[in-house]
C-alpha positions in Angstrom: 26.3 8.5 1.0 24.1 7.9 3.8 21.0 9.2 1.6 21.4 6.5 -0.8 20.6 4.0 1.8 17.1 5.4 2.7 14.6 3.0 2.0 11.7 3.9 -0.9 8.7 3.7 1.7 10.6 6.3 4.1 7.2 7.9 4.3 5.9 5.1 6.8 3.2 3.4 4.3 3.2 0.3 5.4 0.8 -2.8 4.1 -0.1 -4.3 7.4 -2.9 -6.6 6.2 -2.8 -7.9 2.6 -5.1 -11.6 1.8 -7.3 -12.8 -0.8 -10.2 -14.7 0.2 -12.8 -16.7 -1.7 -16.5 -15.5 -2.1 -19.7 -16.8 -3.7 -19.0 -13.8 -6.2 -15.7 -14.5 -6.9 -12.3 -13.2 -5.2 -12.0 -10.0 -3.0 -8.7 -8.5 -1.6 -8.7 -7.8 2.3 -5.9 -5.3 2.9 -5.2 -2.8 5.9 -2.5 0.1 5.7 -0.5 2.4 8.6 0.6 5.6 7.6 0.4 9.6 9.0 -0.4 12.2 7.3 2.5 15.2 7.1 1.2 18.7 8.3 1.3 19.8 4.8 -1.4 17.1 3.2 -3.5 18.0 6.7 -3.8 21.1 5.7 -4.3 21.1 1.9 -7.4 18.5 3.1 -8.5 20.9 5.8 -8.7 23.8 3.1 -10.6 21.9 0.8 -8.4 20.5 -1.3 -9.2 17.0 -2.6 -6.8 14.2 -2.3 -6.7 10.5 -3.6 -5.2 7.6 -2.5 -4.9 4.6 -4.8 -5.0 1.1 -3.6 -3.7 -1.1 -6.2 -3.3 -5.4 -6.3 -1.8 -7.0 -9.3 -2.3 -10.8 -9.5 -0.1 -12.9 -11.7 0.4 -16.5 -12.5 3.9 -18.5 -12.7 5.1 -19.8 -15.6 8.0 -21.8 -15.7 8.4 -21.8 -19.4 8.1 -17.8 -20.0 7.5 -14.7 -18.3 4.5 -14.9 -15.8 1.2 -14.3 -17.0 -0.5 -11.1 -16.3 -3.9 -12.0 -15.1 -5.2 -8.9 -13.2 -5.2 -5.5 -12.4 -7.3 -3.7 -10.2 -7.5 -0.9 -7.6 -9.9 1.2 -5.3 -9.4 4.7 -5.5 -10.9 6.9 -2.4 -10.9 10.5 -2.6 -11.0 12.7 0.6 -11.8 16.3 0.7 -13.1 19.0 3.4 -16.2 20.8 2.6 -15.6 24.2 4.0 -19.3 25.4 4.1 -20.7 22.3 5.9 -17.2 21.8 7.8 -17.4 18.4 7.3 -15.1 15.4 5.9 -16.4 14.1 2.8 -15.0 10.4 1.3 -16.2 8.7 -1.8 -15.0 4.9 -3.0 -14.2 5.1 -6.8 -16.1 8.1 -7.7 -19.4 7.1 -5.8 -21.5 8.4 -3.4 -19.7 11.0 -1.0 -20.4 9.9 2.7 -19.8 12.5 5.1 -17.8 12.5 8.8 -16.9 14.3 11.2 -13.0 14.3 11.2 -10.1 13.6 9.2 -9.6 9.9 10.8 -13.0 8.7 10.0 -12.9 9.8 7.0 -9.3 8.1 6.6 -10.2 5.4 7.8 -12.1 4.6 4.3 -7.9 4.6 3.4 -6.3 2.8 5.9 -8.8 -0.2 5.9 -10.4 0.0 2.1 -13.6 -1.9 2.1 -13.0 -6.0 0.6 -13.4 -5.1 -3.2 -14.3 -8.1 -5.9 -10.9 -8.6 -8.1 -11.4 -11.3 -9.7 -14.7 -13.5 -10.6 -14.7 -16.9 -9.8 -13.7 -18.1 -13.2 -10.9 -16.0 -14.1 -8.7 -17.8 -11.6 -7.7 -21.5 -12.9 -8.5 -23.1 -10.2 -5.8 -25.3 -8.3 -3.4 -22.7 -9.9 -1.1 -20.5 -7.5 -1.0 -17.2 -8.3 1.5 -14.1 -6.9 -0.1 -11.0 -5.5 0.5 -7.7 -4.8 -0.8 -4.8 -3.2 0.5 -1.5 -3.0 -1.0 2.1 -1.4 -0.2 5.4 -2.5 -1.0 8.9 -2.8 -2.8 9.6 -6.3 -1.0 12.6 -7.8 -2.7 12.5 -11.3 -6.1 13.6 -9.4 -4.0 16.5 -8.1 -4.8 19.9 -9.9 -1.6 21.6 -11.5 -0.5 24.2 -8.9 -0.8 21.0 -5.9 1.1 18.7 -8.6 4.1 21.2 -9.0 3.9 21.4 -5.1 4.0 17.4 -4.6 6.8 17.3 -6.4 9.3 19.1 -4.1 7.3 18.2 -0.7 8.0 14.4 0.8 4.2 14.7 2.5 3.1 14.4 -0.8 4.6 11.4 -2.2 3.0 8.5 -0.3 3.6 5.3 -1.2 4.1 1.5 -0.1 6.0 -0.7 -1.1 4.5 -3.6 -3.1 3.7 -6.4 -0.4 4.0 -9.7 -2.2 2.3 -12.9 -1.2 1.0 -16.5 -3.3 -2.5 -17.7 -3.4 -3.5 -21.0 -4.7 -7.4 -20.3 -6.4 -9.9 -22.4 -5.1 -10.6 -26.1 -6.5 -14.1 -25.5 -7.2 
């Protein structure tokens, strides 16, 4: 009985930070997250294993009249991994260049504070509109292989994930 109560995010993901703010370019999501990683993950990474984590923000308008409109999806995926030859941290954003460190928390730290990424140009908000917004963390277990999917399935270390942080934004007048 006592289980059932347990929140979702009982890994401790938490969305610290989560704004849009308005560029020259268009609209980019600044968003900050707080989590540990469980000995297990730690030591998958350590032995070379890659991981992803998925930053995801859905934006959506209002409507009074029907269901709200879907405007857009987008997300930052960063994938961490420990090369064992050069013993170094490797990190690349989205499947880019790899930038090497020398521990685990640099190279998390790509995850915990994900650069500001463009979501939206500046026309595809209306402007004057408010929209709702939501950003979410987790671990990404379709970039697992097969023998670390079966294992995140029956280990908690492996099933990271926030809770969707919600939040309105009115689009600038411009």
């Amino acid at each position: 009985m006592l289980l059932s109560s347990v929140p979702a995010n009982a890994t401790g993901v938490e969305v610290m930070t989560a704004k849009l703010e308005s560029t020259d370019e268009g609209y980019r999501v600044f968003v900050s997250f707080s989590f540990e990683l469980g000995p297990d993950l730690k030591n998958a990474i350590n032995e070379g294993i890659p991981v992803s984590f998925t930053a995801e923000v859905e934006i959506n308008r209002p409507r009074w009249y029907w269901f709200d409109e879907k405007t857009i999806r987008s997300n930052q995926t960063v994938k961490i991994q420990y090369d064992l030859w050069r013993r170094q941290y490797t990190a690349a954003v989205n499947g880019g260049l790899k930038q090497s460190f020398n521990s685990l928390e640099e190279a998390m730290a790509l995850v915990w504070r994900p650069r500001r990424w463009l979501v939206a140009e500046k026309n595809v908000l209306q402007p004057g509109a408010v929209y709702n917004v939501g950003v979410r963390l987790k671990l990404d277990s379709n970039q697992l292989s097969k023998p670390m999917l079966i294992t995140s399935f029956s280990n908690s270390d492996w099933r990271l994930a926030s809770e969707w942080k919600r939040f309105t934004f009115k689009a600038d007048d411009k």
